[in-house]
C-alpha atoms as an extended CHARMM CRD file, in Angstrom:
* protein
*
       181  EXT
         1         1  UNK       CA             -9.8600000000      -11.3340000000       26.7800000000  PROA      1               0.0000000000
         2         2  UNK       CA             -7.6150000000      -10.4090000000       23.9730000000  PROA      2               0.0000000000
         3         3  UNK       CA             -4.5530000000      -12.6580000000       23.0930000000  PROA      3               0.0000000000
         4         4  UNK       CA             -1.4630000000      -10.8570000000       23.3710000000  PROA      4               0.0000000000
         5         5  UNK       CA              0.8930000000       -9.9350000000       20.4400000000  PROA      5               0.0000000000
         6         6  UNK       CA              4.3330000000      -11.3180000000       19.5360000000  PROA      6               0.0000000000
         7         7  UNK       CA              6.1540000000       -8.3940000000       18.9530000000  PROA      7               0.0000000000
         8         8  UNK       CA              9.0190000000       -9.6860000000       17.3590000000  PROA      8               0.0000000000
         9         9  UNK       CA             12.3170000000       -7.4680000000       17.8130000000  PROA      9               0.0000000000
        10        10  UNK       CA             14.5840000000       -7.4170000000       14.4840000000  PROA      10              0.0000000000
        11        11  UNK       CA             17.8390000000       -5.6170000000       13.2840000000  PROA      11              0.0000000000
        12        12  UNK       CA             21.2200000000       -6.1960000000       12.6140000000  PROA      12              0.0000000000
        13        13  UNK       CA             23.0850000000       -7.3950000000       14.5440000000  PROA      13              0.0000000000
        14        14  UNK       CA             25.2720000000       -5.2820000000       17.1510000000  PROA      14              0.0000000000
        15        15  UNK       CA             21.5200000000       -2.7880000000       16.9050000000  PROA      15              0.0000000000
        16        16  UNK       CA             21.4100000000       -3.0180000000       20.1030000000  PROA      16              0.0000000000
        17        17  UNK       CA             17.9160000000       -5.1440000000       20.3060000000  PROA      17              0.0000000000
        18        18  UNK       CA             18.3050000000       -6.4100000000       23.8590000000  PROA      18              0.0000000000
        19        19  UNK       CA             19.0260000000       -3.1210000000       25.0110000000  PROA      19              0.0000000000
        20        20  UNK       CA             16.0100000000       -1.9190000000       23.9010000000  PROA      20              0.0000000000
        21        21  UNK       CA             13.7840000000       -4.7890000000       24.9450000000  PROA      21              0.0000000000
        22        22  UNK       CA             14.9040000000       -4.2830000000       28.4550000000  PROA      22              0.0000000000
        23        23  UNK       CA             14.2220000000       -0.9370000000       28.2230000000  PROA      23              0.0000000000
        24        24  UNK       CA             11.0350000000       -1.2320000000       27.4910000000  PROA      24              0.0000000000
        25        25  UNK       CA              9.8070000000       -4.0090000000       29.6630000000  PROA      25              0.0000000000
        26        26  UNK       CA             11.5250000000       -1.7030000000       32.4610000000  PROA      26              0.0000000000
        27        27  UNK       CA              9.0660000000        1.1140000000       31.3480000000  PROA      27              0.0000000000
        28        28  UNK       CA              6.2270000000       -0.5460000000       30.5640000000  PROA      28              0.0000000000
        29        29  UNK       CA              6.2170000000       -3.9010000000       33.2690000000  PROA      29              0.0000000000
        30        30  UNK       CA              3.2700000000       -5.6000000000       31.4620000000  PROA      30              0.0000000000
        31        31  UNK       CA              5.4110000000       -6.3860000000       28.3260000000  PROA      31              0.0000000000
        32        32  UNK       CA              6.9370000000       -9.8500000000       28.7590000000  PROA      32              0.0000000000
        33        33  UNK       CA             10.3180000000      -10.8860000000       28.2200000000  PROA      33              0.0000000000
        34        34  UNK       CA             10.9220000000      -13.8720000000       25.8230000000  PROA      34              0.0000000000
        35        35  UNK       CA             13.4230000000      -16.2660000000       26.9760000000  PROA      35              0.0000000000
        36        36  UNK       CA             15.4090000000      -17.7160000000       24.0910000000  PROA      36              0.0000000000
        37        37  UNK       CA             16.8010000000      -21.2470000000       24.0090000000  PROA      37              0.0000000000
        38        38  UNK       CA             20.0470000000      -20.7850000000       21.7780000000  PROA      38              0.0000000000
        39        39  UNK       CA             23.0160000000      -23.2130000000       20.7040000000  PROA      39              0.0000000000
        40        40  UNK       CA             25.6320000000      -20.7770000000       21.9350000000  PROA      40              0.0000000000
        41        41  UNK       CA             27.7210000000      -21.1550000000       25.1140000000  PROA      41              0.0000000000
        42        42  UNK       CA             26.5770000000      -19.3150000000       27.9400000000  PROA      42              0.0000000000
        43        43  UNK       CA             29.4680000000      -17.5160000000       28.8280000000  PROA      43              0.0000000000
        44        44  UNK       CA             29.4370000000      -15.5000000000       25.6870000000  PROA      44              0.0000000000
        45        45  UNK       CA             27.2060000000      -13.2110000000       27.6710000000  PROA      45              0.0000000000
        46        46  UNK       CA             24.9950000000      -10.6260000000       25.8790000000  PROA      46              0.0000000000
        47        47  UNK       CA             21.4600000000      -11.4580000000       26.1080000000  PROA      47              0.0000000000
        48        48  UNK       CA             19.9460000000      -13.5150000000       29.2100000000  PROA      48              0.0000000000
        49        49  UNK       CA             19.0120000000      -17.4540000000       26.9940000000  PROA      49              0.0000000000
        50        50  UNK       CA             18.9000000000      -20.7280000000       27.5330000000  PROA      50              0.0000000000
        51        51  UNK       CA             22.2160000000      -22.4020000000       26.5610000000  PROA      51              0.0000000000
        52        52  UNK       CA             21.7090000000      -26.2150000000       24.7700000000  PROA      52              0.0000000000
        53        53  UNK       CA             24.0780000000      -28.3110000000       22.4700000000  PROA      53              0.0000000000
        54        54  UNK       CA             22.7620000000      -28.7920000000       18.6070000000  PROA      54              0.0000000000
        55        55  UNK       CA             21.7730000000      -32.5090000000       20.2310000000  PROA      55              0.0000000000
        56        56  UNK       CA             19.7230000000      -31.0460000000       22.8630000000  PROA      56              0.0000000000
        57        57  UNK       CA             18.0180000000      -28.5830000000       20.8160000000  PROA      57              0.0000000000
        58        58  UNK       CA             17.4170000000      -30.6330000000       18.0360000000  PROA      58              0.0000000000
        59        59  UNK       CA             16.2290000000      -33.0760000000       20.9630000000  PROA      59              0.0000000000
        60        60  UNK       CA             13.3300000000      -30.3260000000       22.1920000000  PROA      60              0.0000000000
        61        61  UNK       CA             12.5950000000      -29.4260000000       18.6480000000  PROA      61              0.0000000000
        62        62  UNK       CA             11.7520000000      -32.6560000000       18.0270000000  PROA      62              0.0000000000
        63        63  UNK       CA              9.5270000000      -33.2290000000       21.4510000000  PROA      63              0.0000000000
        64        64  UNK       CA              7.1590000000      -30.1770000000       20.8220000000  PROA      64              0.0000000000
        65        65  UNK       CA              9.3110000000      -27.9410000000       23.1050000000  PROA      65              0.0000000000
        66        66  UNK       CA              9.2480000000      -24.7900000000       20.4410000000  PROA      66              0.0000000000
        67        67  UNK       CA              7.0810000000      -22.4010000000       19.0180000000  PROA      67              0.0000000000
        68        68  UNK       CA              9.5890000000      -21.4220000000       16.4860000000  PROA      68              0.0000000000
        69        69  UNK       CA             12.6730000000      -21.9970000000       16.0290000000  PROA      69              0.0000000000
        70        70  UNK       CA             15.1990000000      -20.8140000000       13.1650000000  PROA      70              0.0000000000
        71        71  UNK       CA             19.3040000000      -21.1550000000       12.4160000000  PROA      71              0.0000000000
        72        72  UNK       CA             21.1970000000      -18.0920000000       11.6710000000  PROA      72              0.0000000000
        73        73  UNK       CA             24.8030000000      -17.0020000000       11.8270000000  PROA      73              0.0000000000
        74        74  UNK       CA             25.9260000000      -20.5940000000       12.7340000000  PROA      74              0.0000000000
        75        75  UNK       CA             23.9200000000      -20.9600000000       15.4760000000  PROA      75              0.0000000000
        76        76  UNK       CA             19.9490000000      -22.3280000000       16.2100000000  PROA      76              0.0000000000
        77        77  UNK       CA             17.2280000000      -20.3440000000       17.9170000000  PROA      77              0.0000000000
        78        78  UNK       CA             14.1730000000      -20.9900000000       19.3740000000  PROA      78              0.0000000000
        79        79  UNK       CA             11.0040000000      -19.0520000000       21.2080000000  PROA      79              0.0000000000
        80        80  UNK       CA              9.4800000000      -21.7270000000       23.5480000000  PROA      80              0.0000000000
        81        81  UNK       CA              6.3830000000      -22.9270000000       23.5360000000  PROA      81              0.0000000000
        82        82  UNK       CA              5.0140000000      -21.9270000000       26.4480000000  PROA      82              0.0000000000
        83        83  UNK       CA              4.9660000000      -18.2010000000       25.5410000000  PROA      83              0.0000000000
        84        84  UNK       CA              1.6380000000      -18.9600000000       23.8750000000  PROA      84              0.0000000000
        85        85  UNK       CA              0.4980000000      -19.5690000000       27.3830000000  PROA      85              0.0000000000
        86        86  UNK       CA              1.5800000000      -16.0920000000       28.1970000000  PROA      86              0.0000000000
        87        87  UNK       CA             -0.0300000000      -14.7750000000       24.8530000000  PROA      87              0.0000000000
        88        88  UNK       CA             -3.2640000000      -16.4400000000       25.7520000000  PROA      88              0.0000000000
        89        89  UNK       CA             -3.2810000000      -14.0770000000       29.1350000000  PROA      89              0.0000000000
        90        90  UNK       CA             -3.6570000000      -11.4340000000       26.9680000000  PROA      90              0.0000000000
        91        91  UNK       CA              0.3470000000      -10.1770000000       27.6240000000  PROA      91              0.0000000000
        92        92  UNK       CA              2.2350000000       -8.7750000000       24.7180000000  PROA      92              0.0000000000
        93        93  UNK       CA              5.7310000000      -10.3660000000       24.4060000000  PROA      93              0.0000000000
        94        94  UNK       CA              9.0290000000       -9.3280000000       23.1760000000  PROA      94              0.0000000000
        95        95  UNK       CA             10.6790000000      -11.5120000000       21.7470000000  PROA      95              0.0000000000
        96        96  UNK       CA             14.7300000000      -11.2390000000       19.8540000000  PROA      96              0.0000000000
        97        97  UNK       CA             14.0030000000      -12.2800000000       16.4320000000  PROA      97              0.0000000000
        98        98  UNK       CA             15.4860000000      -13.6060000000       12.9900000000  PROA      98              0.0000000000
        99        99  UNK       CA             14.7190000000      -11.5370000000        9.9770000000  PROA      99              0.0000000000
       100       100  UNK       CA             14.8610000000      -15.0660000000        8.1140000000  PROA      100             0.0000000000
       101       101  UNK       CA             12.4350000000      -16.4920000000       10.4340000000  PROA      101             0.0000000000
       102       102  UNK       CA              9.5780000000      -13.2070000000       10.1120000000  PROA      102             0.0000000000
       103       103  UNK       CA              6.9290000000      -15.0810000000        7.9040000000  PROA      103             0.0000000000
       104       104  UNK       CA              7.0740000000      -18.5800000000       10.3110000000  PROA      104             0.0000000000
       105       105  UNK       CA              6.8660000000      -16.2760000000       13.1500000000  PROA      105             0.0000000000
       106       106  UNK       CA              3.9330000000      -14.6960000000       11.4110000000  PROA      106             0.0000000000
       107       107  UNK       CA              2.0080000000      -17.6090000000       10.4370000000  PROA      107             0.0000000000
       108       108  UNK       CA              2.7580000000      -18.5780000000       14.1110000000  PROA      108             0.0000000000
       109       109  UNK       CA              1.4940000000      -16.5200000000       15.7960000000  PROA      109             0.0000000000
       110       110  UNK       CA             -2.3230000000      -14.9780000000       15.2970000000  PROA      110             0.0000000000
       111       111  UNK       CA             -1.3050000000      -11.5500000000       16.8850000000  PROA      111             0.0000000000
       112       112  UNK       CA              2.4310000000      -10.5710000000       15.4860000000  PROA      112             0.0000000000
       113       113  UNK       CA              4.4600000000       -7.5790000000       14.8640000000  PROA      113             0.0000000000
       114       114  UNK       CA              7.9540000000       -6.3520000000       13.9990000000  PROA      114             0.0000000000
       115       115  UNK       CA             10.0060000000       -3.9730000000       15.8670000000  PROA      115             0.0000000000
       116       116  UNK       CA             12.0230000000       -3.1810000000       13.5050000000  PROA      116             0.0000000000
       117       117  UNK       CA             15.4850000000       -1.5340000000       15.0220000000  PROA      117             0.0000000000
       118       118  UNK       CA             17.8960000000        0.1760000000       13.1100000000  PROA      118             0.0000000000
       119       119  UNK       CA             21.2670000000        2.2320000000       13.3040000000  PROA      119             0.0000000000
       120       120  UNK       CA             23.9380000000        3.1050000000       10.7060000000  PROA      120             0.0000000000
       121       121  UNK       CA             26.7180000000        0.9750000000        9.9710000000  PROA      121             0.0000000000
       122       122  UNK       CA             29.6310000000        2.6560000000       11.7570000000  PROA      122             0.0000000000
       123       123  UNK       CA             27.4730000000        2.2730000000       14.8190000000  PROA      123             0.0000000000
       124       124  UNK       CA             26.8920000000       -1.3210000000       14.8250000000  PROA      124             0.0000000000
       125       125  UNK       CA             30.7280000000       -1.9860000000       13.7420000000  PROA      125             0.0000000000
       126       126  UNK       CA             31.6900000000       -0.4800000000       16.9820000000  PROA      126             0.0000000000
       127       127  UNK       CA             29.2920000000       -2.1150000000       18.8960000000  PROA      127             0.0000000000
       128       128  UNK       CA             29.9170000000       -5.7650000000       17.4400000000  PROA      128             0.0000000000
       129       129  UNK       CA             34.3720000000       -5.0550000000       17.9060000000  PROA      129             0.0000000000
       130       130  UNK       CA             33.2490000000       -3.7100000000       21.4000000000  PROA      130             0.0000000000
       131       131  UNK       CA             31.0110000000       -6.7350000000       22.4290000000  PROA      131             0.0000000000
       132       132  UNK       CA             33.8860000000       -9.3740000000       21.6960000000  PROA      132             0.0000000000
       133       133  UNK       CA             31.6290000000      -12.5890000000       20.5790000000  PROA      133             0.0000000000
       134       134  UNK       CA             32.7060000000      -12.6030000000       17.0430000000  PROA      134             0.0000000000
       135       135  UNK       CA             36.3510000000      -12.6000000000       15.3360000000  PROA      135             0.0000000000
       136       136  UNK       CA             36.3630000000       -9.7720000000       12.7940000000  PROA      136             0.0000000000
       137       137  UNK       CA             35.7190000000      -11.9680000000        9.7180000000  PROA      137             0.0000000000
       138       138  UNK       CA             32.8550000000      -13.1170000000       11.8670000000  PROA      138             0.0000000000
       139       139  UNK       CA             31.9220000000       -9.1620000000       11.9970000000  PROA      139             0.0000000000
       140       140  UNK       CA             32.2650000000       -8.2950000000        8.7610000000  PROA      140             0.0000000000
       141       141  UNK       CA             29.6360000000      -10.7760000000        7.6170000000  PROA      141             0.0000000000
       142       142  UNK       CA             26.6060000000       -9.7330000000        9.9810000000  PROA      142             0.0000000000
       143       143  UNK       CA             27.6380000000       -6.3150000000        8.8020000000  PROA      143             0.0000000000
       144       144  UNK       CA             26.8770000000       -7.6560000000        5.2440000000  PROA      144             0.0000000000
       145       145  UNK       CA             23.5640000000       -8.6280000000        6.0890000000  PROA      145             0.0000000000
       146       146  UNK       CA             22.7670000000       -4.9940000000        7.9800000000  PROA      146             0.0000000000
       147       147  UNK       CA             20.8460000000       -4.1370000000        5.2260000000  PROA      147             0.0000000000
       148       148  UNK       CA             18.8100000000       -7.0700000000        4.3450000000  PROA      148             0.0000000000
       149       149  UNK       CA             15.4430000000       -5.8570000000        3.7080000000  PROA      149             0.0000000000
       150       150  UNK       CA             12.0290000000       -7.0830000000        5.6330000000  PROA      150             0.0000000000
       151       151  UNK       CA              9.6860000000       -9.2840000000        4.0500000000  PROA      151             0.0000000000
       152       152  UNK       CA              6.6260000000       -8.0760000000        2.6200000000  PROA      152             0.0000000000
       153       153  UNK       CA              3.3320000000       -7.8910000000        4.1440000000  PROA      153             0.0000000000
       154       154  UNK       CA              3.8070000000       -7.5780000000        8.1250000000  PROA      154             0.0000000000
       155       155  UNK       CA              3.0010000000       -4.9730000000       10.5350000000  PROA      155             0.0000000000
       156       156  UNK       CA              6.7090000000       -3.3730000000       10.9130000000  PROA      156             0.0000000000
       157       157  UNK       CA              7.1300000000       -0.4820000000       13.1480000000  PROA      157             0.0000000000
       158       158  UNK       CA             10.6030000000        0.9360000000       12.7010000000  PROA      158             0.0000000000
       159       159  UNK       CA             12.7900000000        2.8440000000       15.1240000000  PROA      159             0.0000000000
       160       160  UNK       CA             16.6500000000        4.4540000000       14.7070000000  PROA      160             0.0000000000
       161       161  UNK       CA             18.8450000000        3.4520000000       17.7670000000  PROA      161             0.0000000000
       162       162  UNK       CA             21.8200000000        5.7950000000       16.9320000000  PROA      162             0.0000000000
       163       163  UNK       CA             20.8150000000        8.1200000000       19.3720000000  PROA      163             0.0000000000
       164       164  UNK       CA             20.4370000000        8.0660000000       23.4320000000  PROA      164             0.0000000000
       165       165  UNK       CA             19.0950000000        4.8060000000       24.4430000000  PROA      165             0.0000000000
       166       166  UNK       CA             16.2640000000        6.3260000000       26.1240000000  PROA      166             0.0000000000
       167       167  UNK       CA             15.2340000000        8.4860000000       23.0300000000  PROA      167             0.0000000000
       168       168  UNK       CA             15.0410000000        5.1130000000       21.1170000000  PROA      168             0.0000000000
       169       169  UNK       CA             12.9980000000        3.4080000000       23.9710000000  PROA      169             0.0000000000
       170       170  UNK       CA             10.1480000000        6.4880000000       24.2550000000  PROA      170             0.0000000000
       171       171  UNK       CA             10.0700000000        6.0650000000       20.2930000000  PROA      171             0.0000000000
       172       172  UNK       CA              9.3570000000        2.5900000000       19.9190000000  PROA      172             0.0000000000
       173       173  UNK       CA              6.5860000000        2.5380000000       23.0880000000  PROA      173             0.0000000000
       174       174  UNK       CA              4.8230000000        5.1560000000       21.2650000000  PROA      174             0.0000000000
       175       175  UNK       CA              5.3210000000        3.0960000000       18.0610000000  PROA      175             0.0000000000
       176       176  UNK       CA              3.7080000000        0.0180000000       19.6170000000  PROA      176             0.0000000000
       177       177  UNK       CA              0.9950000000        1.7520000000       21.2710000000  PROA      177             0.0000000000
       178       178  UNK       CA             -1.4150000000        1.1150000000       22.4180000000  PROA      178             0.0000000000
       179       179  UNK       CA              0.5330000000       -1.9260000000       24.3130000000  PROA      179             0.0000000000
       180       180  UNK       CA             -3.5170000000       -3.1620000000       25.2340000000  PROA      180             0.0000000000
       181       181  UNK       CA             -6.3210000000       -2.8620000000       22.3640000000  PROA      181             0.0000000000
């Protein structure tokens, strides 16, 4: 059996990423969710992660407890390990992704790709004010880094998500098809 693929799922933030990753594990049940441990408190809501403190993540980094992990925007990220077990199964995983951390998610993983999601900046400046986690100055610098560009060299599939959520979902399973090779 094949190993699964990491898909990892990148854009600015506000894109609209876990929307789409729910929509597609809704349409296509084989696709596994990723689970993120993150040092953010839990009731900032948004997507469904692990909350630690810096000590306690630092603590599992340490132990072995990661596949990856990353810092961005304040805050530290990780993919646990044991999504390699699911990978090994021969699942394909979504996984909510860093742009930073692309290449160490790349080297990590044997089967990887980028879902790369996109929208135009009035869209995600609505989305961010509407979502409530950040203060506006807070805002104004993800917005800066909308446009940072992809590193070279990966398998990026790229879909638009200014348009009807379900338009953007269709897209990007045809993009990633076929789900199984």
């Amino acid at each position: 059996m094949k190993a699964g693929r990491l898909i990892a799922v990148v854009g600015p933030s506000g894109v609209g990423k876990d929307s789409v990753m729910e929509g597609l594990a809704a349409a296509d049940p084989s696709l596994h969710l990723v689970r993120r441990t993150i040092t953010r408190t839990p009731e900032l809501g948004g997507e469904d992660y692990d909350s630690v403190s810096v000590a306690k993540f630092n603590e599992m980094a340490t132990a072995g407890h990661f596949a990856i992990h990353w810092s961005a925007h304040e805050l530290q990220y990780a993919i646990p390990a044991h999504v390699r077990m699911v990978l090994a199964e021969g699942r394909d995983c979504l996984a909510n992704f860093s742009r930073s951390a692309l290449l160490a998610g790349d080297a990590a993983f044997a089967r990887f790709c980028v879902l790369n999601i996109t929208a135009q900046s009035k869209t995600l400046a609505a989305r961010l004010a509407a979502r409530g986690r950040e203060n506006e100055a807070q805002i104004e610098r993800r917005l800066a880094q909308a446009t940072k560009p992809l590193p070279e060299g990966l398998n990026v599939k790229t879909v638009s998500n200014d348009g009807p959520l379900d338009a953007t979902i269709a897209q990007a399973l045809s993009l990633l098809q076929p789900v199984r090779v």
